[in-house]
Each structure stands twice: as C-alpha cells, then as structure tokens.
MIMIPA-383981 format. One record per residue (C-alpha): residue in one letter; x, y, z; residue number from 1. Coordinates in steps of 0.02 Angstrom, whole numbers. Last residue first. Layout:
BEGIN
pt aa = a | xx = X | yy = Y | zz = Z | i = NUM;
...
//
This chain:
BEGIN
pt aa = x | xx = 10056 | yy = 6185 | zz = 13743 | i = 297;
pt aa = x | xx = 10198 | yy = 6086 | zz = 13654 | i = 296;
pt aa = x | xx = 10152 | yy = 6031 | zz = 13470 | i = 295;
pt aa = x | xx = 10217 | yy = 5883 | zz = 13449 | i = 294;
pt aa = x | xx = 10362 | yy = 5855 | zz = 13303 | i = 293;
pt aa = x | xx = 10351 | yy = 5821 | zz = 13114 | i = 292;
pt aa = x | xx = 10495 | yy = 5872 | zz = 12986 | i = 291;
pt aa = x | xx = 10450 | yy = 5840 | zz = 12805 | i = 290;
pt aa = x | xx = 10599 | yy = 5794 | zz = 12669 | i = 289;
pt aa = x | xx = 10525 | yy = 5790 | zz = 12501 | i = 288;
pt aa = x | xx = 10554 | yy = 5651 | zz = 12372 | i = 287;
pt aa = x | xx = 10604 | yy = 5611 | zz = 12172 | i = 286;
pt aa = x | xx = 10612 | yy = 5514 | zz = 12033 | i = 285;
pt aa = x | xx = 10637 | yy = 5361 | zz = 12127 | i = 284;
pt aa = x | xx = 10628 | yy = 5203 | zz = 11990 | i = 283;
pt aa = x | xx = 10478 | yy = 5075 | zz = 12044 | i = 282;
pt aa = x | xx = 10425 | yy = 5028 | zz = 11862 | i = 281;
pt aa = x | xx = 10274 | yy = 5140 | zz = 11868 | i = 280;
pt aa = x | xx = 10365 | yy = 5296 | zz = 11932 | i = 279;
pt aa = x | xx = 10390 | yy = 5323 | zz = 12123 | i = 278;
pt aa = x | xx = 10380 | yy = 5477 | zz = 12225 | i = 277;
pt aa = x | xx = 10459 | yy = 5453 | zz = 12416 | i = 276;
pt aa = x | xx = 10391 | yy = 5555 | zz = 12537 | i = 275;
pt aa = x | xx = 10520 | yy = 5565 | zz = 12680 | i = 274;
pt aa = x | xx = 10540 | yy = 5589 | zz = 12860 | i = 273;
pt aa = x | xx = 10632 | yy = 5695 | zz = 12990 | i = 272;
pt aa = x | xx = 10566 | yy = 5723 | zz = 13171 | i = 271;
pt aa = x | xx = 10682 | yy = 5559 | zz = 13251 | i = 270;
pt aa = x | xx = 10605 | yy = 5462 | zz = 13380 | i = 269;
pt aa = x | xx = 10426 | yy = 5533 | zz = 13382 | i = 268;
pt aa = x | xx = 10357 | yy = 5560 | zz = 13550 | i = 267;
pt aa = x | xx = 10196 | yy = 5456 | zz = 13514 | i = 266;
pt aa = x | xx = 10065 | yy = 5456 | zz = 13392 | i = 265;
pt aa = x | xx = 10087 | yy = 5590 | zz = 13266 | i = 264;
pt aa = x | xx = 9964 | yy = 5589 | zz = 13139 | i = 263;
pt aa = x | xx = 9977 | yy = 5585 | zz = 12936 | i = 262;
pt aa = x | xx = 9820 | yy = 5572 | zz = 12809 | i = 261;
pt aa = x | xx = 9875 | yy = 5524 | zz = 12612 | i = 260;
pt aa = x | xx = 9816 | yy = 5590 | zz = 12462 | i = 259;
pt aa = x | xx = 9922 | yy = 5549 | zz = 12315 | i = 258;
pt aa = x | xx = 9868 | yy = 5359 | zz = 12257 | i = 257;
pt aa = x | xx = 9722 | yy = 5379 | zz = 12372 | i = 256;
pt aa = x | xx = 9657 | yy = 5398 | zz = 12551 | i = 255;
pt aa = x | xx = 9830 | yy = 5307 | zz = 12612 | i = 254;
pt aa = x | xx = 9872 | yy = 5327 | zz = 12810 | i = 253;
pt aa = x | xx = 10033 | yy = 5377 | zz = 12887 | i = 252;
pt aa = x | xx = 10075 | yy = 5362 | zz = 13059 | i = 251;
pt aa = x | xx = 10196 | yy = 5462 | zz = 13150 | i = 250;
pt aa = x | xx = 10272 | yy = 5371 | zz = 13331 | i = 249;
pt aa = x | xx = 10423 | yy = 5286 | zz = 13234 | i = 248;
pt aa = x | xx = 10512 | yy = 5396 | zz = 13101 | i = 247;
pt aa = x | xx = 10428 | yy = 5404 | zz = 12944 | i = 246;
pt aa = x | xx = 10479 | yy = 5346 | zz = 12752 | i = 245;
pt aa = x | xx = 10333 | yy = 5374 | zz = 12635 | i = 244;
pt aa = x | xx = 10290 | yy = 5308 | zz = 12470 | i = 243;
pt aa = x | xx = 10202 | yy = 5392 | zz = 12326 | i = 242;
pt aa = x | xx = 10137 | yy = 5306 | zz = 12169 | i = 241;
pt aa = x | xx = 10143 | yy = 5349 | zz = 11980 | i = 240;
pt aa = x | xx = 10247 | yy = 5489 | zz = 11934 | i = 239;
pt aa = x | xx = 10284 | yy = 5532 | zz = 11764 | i = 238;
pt aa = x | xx = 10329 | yy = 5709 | zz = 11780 | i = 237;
pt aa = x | xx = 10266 | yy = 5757 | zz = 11604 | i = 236;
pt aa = x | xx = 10098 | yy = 5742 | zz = 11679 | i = 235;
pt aa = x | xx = 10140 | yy = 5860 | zz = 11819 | i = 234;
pt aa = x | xx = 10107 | yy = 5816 | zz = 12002 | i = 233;
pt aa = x | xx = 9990 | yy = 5856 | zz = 12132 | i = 232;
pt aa = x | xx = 10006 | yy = 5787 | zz = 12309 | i = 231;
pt aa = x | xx = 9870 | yy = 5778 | zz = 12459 | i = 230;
pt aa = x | xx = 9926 | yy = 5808 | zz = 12617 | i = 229;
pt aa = x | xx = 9796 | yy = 5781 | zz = 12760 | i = 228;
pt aa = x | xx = 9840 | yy = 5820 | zz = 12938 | i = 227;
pt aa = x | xx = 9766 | yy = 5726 | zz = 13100 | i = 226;
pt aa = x | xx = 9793 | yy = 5767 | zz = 13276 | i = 225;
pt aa = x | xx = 9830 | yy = 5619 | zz = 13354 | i = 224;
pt aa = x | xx = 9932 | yy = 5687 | zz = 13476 | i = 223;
pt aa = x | xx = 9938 | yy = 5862 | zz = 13439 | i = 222;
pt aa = x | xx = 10038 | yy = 5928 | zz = 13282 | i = 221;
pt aa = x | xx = 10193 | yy = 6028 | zz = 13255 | i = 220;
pt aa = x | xx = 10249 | yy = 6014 | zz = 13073 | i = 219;
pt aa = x | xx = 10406 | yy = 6073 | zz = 12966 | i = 218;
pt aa = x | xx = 10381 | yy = 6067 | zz = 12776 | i = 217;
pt aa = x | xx = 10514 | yy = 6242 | zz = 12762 | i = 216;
pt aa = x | xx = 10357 | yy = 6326 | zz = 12685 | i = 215;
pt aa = x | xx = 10260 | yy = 6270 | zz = 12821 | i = 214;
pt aa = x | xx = 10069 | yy = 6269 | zz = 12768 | i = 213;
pt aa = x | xx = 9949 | yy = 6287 | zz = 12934 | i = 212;
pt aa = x | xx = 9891 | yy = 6127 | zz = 12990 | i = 211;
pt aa = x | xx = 9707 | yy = 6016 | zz = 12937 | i = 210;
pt aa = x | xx = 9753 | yy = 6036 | zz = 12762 | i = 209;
pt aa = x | xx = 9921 | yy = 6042 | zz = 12660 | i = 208;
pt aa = x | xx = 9904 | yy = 6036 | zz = 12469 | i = 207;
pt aa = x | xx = 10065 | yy = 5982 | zz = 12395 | i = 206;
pt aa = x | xx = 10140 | yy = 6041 | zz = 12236 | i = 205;
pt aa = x | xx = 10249 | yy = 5933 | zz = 12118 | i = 204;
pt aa = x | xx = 10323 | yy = 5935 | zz = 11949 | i = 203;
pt aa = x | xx = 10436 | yy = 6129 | zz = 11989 | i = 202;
pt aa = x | xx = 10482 | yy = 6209 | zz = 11851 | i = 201;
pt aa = x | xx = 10663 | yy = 6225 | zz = 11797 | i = 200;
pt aa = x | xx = 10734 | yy = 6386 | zz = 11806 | i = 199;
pt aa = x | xx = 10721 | yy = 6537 | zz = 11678 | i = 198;
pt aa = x | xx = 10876 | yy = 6542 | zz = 11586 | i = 197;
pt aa = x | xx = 11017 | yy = 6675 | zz = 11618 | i = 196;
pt aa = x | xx = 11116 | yy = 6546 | zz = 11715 | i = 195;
pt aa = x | xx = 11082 | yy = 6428 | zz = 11597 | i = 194;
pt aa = x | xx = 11192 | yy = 6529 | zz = 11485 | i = 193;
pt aa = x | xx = 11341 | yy = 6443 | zz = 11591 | i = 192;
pt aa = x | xx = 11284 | yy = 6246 | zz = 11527 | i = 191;
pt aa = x | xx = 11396 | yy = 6264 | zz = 11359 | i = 190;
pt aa = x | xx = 11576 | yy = 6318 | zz = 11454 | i = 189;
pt aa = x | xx = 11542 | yy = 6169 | zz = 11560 | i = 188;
pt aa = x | xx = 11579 | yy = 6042 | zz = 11416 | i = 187;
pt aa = x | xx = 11407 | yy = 5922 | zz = 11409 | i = 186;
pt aa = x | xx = 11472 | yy = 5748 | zz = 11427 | i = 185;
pt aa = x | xx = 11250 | yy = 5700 | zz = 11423 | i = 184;
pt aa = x | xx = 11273 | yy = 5587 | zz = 11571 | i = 183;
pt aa = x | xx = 11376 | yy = 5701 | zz = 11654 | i = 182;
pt aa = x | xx = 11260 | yy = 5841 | zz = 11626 | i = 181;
pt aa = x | xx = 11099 | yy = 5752 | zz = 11685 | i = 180;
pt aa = x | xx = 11186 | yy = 5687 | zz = 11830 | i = 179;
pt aa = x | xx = 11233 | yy = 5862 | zz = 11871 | i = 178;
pt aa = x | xx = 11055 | yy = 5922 | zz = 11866 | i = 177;
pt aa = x | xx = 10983 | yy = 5789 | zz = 11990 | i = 176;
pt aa = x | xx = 11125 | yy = 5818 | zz = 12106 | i = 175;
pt aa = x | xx = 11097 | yy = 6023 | zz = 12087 | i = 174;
pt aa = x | xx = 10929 | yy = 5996 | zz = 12145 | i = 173;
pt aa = x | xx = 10963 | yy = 5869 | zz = 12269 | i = 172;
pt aa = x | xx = 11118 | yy = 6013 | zz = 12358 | i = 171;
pt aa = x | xx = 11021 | yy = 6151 | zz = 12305 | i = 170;
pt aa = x | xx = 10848 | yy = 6099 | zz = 12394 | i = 169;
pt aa = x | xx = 10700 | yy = 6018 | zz = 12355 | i = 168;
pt aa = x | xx = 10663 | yy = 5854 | zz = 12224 | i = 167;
pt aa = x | xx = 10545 | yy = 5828 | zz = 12102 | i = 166;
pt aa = x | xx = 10560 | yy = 5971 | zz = 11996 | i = 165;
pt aa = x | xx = 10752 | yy = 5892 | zz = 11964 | i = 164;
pt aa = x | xx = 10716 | yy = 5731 | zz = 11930 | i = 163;
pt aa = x | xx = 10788 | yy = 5624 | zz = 12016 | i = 162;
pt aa = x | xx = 10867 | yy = 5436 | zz = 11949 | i = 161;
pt aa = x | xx = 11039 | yy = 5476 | zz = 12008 | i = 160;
pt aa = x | xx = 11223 | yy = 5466 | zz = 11948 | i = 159;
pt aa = x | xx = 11360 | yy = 5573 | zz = 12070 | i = 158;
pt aa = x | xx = 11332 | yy = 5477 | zz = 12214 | i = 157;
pt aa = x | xx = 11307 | yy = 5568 | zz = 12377 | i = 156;
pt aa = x | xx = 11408 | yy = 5608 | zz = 12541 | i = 155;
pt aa = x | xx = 11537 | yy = 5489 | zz = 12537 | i = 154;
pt aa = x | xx = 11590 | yy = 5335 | zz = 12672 | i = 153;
pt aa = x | xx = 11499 | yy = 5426 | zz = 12803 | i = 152;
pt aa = x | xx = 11527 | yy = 5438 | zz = 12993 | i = 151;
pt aa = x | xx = 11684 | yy = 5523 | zz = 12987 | i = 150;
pt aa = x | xx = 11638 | yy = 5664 | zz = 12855 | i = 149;
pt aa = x | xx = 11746 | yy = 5697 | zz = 12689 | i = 148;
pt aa = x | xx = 11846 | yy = 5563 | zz = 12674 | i = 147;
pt aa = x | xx = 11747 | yy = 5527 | zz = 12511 | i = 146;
pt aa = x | xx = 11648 | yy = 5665 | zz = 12452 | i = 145;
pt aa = x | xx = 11578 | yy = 5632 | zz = 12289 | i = 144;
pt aa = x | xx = 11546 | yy = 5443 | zz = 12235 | i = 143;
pt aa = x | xx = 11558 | yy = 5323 | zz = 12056 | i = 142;
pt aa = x | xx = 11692 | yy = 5403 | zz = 11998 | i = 141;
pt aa = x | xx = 11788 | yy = 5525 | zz = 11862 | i = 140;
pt aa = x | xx = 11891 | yy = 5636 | zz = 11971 | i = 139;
pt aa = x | xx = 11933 | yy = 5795 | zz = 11858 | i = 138;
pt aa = x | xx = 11768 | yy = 5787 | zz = 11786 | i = 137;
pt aa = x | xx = 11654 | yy = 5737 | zz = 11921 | i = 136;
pt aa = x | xx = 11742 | yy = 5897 | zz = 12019 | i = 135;
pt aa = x | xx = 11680 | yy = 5990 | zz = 11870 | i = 134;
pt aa = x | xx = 11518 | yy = 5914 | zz = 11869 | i = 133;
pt aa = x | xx = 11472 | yy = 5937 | zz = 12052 | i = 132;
pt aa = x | xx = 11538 | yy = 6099 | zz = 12032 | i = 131;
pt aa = x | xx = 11405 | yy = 6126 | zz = 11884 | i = 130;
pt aa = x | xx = 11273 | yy = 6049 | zz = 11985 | i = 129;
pt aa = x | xx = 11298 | yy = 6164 | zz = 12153 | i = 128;
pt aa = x | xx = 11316 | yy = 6319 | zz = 12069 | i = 127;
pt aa = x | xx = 11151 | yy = 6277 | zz = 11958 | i = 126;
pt aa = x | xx = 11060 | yy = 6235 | zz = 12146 | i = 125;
pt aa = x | xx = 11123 | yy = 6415 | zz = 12188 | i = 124;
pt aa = x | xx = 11023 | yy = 6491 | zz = 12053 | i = 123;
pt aa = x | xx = 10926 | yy = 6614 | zz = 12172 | i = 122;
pt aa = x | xx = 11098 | yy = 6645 | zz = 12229 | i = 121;
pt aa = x | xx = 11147 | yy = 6760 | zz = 12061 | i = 120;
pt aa = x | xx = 11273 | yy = 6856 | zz = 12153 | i = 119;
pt aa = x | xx = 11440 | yy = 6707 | zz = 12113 | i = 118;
pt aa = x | xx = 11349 | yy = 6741 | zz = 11910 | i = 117;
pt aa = x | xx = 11374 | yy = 6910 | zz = 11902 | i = 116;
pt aa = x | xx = 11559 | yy = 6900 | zz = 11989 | i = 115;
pt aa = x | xx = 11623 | yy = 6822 | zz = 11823 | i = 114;
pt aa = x | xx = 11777 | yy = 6715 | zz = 11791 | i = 113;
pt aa = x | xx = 11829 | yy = 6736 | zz = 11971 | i = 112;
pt aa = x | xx = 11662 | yy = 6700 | zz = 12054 | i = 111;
pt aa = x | xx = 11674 | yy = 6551 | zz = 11927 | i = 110;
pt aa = x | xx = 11850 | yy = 6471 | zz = 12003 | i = 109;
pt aa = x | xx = 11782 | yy = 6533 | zz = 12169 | i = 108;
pt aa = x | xx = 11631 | yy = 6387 | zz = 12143 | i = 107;
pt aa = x | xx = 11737 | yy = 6296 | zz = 12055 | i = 106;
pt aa = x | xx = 11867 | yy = 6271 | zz = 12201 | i = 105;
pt aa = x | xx = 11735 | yy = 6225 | zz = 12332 | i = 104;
pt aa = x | xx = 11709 | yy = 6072 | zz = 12188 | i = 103;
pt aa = x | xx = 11892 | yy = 6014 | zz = 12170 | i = 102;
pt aa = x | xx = 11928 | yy = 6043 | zz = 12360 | i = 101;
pt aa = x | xx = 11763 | yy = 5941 | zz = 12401 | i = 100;
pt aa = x | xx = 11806 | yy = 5787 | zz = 12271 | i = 99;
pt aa = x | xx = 11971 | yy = 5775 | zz = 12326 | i = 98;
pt aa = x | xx = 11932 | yy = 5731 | zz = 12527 | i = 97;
pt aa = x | xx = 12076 | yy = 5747 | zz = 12647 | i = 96;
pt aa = x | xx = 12077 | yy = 5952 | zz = 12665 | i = 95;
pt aa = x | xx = 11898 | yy = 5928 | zz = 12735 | i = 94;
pt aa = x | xx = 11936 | yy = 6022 | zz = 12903 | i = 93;
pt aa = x | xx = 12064 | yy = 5860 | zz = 12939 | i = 92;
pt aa = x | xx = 11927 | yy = 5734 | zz = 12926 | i = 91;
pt aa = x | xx = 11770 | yy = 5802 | zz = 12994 | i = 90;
pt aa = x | xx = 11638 | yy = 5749 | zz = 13116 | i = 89;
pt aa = x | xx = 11743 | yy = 5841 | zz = 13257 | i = 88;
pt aa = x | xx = 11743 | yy = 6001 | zz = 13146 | i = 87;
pt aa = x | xx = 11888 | yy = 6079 | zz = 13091 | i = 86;
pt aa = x | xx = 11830 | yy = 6220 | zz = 12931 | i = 85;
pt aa = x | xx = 11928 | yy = 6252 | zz = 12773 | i = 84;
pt aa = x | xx = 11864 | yy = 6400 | zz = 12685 | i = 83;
pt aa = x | xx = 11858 | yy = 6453 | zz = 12500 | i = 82;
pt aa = x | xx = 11848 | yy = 6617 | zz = 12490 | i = 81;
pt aa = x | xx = 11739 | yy = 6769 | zz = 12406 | i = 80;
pt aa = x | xx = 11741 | yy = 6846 | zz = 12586 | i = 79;
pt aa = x | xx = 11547 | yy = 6861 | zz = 12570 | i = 78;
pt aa = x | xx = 11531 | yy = 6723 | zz = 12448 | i = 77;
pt aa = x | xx = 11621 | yy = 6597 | zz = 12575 | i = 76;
pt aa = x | xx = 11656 | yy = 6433 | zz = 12477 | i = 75;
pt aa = x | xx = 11631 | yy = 6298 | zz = 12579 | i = 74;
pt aa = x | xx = 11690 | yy = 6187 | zz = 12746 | i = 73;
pt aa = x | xx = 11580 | yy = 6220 | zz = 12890 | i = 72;
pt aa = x | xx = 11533 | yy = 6333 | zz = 13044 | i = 71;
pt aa = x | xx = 11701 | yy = 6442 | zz = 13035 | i = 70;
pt aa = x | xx = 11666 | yy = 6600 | zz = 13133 | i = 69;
pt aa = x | xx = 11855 | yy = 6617 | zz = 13145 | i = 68;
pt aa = x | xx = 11952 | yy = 6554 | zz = 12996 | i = 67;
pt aa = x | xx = 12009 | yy = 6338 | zz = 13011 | i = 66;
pt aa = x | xx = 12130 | yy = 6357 | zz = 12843 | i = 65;
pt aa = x | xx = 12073 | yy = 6481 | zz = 12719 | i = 64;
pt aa = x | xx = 12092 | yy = 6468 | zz = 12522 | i = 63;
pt aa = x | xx = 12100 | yy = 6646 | zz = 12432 | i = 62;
pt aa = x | xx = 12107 | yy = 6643 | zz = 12227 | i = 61;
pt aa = x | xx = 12184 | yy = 6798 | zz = 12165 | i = 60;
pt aa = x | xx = 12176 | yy = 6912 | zz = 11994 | i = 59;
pt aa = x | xx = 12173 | yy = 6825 | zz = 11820 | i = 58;
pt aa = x | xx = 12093 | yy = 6668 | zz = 11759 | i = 57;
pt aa = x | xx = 12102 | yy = 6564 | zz = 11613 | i = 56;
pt aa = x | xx = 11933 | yy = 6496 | zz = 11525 | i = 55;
pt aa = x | xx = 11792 | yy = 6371 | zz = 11520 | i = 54;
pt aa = x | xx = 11844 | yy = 6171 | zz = 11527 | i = 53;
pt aa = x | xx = 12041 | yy = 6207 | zz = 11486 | i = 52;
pt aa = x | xx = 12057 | yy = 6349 | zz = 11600 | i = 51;
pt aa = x | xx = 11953 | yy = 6280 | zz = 11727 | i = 50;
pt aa = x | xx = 12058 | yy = 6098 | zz = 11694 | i = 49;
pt aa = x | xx = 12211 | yy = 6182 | zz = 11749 | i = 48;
pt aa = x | xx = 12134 | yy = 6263 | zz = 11885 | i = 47;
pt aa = x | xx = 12091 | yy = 6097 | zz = 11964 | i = 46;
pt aa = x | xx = 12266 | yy = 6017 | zz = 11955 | i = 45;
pt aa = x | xx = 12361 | yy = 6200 | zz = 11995 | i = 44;
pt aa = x | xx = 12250 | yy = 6178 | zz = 12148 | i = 43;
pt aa = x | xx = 12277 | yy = 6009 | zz = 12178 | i = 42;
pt aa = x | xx = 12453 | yy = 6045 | zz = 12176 | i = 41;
pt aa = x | xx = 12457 | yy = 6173 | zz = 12288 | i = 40;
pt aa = x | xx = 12342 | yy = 6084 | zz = 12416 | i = 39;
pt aa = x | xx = 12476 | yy = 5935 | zz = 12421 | i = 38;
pt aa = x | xx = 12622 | yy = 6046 | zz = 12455 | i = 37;
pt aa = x | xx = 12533 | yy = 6139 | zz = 12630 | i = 36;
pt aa = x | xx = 12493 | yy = 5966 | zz = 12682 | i = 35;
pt aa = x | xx = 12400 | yy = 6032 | zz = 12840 | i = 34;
pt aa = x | xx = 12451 | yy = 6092 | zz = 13018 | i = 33;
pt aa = x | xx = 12332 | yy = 6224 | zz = 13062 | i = 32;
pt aa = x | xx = 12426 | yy = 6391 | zz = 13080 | i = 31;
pt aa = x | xx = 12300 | yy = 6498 | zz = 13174 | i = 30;
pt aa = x | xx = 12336 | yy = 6644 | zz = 13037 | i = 29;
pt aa = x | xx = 12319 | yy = 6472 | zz = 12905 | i = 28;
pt aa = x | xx = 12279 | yy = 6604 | zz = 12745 | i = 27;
pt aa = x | xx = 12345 | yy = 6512 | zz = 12569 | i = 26;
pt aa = x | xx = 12343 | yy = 6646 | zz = 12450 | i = 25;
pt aa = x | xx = 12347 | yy = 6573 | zz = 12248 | i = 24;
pt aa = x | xx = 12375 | yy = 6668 | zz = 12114 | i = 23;
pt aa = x | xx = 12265 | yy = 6687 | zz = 11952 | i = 22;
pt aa = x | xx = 12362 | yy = 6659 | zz = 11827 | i = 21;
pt aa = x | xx = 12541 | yy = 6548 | zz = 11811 | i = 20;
pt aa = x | xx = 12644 | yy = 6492 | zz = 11968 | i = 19;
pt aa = x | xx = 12599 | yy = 6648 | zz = 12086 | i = 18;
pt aa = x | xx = 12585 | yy = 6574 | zz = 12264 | i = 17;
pt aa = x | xx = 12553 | yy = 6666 | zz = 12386 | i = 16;
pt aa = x | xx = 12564 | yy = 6643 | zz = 12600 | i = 15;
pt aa = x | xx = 12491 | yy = 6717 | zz = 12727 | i = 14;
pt aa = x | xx = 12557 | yy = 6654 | zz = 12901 | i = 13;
pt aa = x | xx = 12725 | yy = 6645 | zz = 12853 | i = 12;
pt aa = x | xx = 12759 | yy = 6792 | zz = 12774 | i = 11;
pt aa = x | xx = 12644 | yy = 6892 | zz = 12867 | i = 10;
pt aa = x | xx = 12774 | yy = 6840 | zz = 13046 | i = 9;
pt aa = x | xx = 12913 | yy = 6872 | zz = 12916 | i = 8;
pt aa = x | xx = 12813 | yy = 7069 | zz = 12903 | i = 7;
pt aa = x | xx = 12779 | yy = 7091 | zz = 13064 | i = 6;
pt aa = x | xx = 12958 | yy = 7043 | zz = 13130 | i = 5;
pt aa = x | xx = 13027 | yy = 7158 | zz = 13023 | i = 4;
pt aa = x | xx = 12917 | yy = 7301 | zz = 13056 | i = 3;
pt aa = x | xx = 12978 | yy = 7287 | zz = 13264 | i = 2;
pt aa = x | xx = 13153 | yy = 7289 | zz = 13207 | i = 1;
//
C-alpha cells in the first residue's frame, strides 16, 4: 500500500510529457500553482522551431517549478534544467513572460543538441545572443522580457547600437551580438561554428592610475582622493568622445577626449556609474559599468 502511495504521490509531483522527441518533465515537488497547460504548449511552440531552426532532439528536457536553492529564473548547467524561481520582484517565478521561457528553453534546447557547446562557458555571451535570437524569432518584437520583473516594463530591447568589444558582460555582449544576427536574418544553425571561433576582440582598454586595477571596475577611494582613467580604443572602433553617468558625491573631471580624473566627494548615493563611448554623430557604441564607494579605514 505504502509503494502505491509513493508512486501516485511521483505521479503527480513529476510529471512527463512525451508528445514527439525529446520529452518534457515538469518537476513542481513544492507544487507551485502555475498554468501547467500553457507551459506545454509553449514548449512544443519553442521546440518546434529548434527542430526547424537547427535540428530534432532526443532524450529529456527538465523544467523546475520554485527548486530549493533557487536564487533566479535560468537554465541550471549543473542540473542541466531550466528553473523557475519566486522572487518578490517577479511575476509568477517568470512563468508569465514569453520571451524568458523561449530563451531559458534554447539554452537546454542546445545542451541537448550538443553537451560540448552547454561546457564551453568562456562563450557564455554567444549562449546569451543566440537565445536572444531564438526567442526574437519565435516572438518577433521590439522588447525581451516583458512581465518578467515588477518594476520593469522589459529587461532590454532586442535592436542596439553596441558594439560588442565595447561593452562588458554576457548579458551586453550577447545583446550587441544578437542585434547583429537579427538584423542580418542569419538561421541559427549558421552562427553554431562560432562557437569554435576565436572571440571577438575587445576595442577598449583602460589605464587605471592613482588606485589599484579592479578587474570587476569596483573602487574604494578617500575623500577626494583622486584616480585617473585614461581610455584606449581601436581605430576600427570608431569612437570619438566619452561621457560619464555618476551617482551624486563622485566627480568627474576631463584632461582630454579619453583621459578623465574621478574623486569621490561625499557618501555617494548609489556606487554604480557609467562611461558612456560616443561616435562622432552621438550614436552609443558602447559603456562600462564602474562601482565607486569610500574607502573605510
């Protein structure tokens, strides 16, 4: 009696779904109230256009609804699953929003295809511009991410003036790439040798003095201690002026069209600011995200 309660309470809790290739498990083990019907479909909806876009699948595709340990919603590479996270900032653990299902999707849709490629994280901004793409594809807007977050209408438009050495990151990198793509109509199945490509170059370097280099661009600096970053960019990078975005209580000061002298003045209200690389016309081709706060003694 005992094994047959175990196995309708597995039944219910852990669900598959076998349609066509690969099958679905839906895991909701603290059984999260969702639109169980309305994931299926947008599932058979996304793998559809996988199979059309690069190739049909075989094997299992895991979604998890509110796991333990969840911090947010993504694709798990560990646990090779797609999980669903609750967060107070979130609509319903991100199970409202298209654009993330579609793009957490590809990124266990190509684990699937090839396990080489999910290992291959020092290409994670590629990950992030061919899900982009693919959830561009199937949902053909101006936006990604609506009903995503609470306090945010979307999370990023899909069309961008970046350039991809210009900017940091997976999530800006991948942006800049993706744009690129969808601009271009590029089928997916044609961008996966760039994942045996060497990677874009970087267009910018900056030259920190007067503070010890932080390679994650975070600063601690006296009152009115003074630090000099001076930028270096490639010809082919076009860019023509820089302009910064600061909180209030950090002070930037010019010394020339790339050299520029930053202090910290008061208590700062916020620690993140922006550099802001301009081309002749005024376009944004790019910026870096620095972090300033006072040094405590």
């Amino acid at each position: 009696m005992d094994m047959i309660r175990f196995s309708l309470l597995f039944f219910i809790l852990s669900t598959t779904f076998a349609w066509s290739s690969p099958q679905l498990i839906i895991k909701n083990n603290k059984q999260y109230p969702f639109n169980q019907a309305k994931l299926e479909d947008q599932f058979k909806t996304a793998y559809s256009e996988f199979e059309k876009e690069i190739s049909p699948l075989v094997g299992t595709i895991t979604l998890t609804i509110s796991p333990d340990s969840c911090l947010r919603t993504a694709f798990n590479r560990e646990s090779k699953e797609v999980e669903f996270c609750p967060g107070k900032n979130v609509f319903n653990a991100g199970l409202d929003s298209v654009d993330i299902i579609n793009h957490e999707l590809f990124h266990a849709f190509i684990c699937s295809y090839d396990d080489t490629l999910c290992d291959m994280k020092e290409k994670d901004y590629l990950h992030e511009a061919l899900a982009d793409t693919f959830a561009y594809n199937l949902n053909p807007d101006d936006v990604f991410g609506e009903n995503f977050y609470k306090n945010q209408v979307f999370l990023r438009r899909y069309m961008t003036t970046h350039r991809v050495g210009l900017v940091q990151g997976e999530h800006e990198k991948g942006n800049a790439l993706s744009a690129q793509f969808i601009r271009e109509k590029t089928p997916l199945i044609k961008l996966l040798p760039l994942f045996h490509e060497a990677d874009i170059p970087e267009e910018v370097e900056d030259i920190i003095s007067g503070a010890p280099k932080s390679r994650l661009n975070r600063y601690r600096l006296a009152l009115n201690q003074v630090m000099q970053i001076e930028f270096q960019f490639a010809e082919t990078a076009g860019v023509h002026s820089v302009e910064w975005s600061l909180p209030e209580g950090v002070e930037v000061k010019a010394t020339s069209l790339t050299s520029f002298e930053i202090k910290i003045t008061s208590e700062p209200e916020s620690s993140k600011g922006f550099s802001v690389f301009l081309a002749e016309d005024g376009t944004e081709l790019g910026r870096r995200a620095y972090y300033f706060g006072i040094k405590k003694n």
